[in-house]
N, C-alpha and C positions, 0 to 999 in steps of 0.2 A: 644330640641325636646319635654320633658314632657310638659312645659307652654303651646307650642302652640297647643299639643294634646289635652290641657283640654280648650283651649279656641274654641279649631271646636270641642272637644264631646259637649259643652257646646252650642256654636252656632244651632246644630245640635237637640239639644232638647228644644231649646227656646219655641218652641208652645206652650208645656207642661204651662209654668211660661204665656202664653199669653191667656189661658184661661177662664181666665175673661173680657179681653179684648171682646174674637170674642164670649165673652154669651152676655155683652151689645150692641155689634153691631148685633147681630142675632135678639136680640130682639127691640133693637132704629129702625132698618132697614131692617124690611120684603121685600123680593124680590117676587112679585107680590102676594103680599099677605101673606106667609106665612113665618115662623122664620125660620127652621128647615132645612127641605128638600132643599131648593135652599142650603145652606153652607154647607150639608154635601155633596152633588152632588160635587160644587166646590171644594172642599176641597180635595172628593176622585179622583177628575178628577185631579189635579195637582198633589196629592199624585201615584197616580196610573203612570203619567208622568215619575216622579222623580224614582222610583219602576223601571219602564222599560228602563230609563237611565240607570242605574246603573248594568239593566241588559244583555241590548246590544251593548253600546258605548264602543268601544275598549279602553283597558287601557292608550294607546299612546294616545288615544283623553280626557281624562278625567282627569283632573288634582284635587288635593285633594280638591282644593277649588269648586270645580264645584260638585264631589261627595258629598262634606256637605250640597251642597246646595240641593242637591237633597234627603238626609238625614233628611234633614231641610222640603222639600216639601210632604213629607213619613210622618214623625212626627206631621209634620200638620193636613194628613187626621186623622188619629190615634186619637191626640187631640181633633177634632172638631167631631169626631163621637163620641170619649166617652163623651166628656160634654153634646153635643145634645141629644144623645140614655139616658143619664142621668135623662136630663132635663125634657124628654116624660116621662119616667117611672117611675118618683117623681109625676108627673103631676097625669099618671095610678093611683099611690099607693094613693095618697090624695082622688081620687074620691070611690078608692074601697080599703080600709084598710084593709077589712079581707082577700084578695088575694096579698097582702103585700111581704109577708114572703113568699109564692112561687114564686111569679115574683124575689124577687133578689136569692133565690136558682135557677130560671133558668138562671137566666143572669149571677151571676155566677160559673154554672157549666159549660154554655158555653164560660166562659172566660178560666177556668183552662182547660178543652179540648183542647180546639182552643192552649193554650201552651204548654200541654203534646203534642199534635200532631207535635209542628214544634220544640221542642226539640228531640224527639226522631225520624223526618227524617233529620232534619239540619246538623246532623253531617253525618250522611249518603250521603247525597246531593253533601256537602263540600267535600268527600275523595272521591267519585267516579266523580261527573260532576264538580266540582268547585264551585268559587264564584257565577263568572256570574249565572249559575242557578237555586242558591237559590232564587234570584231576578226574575231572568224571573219567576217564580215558585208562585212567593208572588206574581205575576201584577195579576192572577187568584183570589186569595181569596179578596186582596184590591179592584178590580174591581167589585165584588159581591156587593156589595153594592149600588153600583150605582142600580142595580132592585129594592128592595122595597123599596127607599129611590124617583125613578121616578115613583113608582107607588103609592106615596103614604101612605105605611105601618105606618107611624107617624100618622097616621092619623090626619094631621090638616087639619080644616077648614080655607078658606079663608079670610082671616080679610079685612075691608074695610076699609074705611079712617077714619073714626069714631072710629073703634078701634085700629088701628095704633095709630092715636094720642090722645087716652085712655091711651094705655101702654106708651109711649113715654111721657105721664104729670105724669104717675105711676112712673117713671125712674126718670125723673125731680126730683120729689118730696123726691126721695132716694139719694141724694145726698152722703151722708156719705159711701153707699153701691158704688159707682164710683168710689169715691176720693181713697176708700180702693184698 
């Protein structure tokens, strides 16, 4: 039973290790234009799915392999929000260096929040409502995203064809930065 625990926790966080994949495909292949916002959208929209499986599909219906997978679809949105929300606020920090050092003190002191918060109701959650939910509980904060993410808040500008395949001969050109 240990092997195959550590090959679905392992299954289960691949996103993580797939990170570079879905930065060169966010940036090879803008969806109507823009890198960012269409993948985290996607990403929180299937993440948010998996999230709610796991929060209301009876345990008779859920078998462990379907739970990783939806483990797997959670870890995704997770993944692809932090290398995207990375990717803007490297962007921010380059145009305005002397606001540097504050943007990642808020980013974060909004991460170590965000996990003091779900440490210290999680185990509360867990002994009085159960498993289920913790999940039903998470599809609220996972699903926040989808707002300023369709509104926009990355603010990117739309690229046209021209600059699509500007970045896309940029990319070309990094070969070594691929293969890696």
């Amino acid at each position: 039973a240990g092997p195959r625990m550590q090959i679905l926790n392992s299954v289960s966080m691949l996103p993580w290790a797939m990170k570079p994949i879905i930065g060169l495909v966010s940036d090879a292949v803008p969806i109507a234009g823009l890198s960012k916002a269409p993948y985290v959208i996607t990403a929180s929209v299937v993440g948010v799915a998996g999230c709610a499986a796991l929060g209301v599909v009876p345990h008779d219906f859920l078998d462990v392999e379907q739970a990783v997978a939806c483990c797997f679809l959670m870890q995704l949105q997770f993944s692809t929000c932090d290398l995207l929300a990375e990717a803007k606020y490297s962007e921010r920090m380059q145009a305005k260096p002397k606001h540097g050092p504050e943007l990642l003190t808020f980013v974060w002191f909004g991460i170590q929040l965000g996990g003091l918060i779900g440490v210290a109701l999680g185990g509360v959650i867990l002994k009085f409502l159960g498993v289920k939910a913790v999940y039903q509980m998470a599809v609220i904060p996972a699903a926040l995203i989808l707002l300023p993410a369709g509104a926009n808040y990355l603010g990117e500008d739309s690229m046209g064809t021209a600059e699509i395949t500007k970045a896309r001969q940029k990319l070309a050109e990094e070969k070594e930065v691929c293969i890696l």
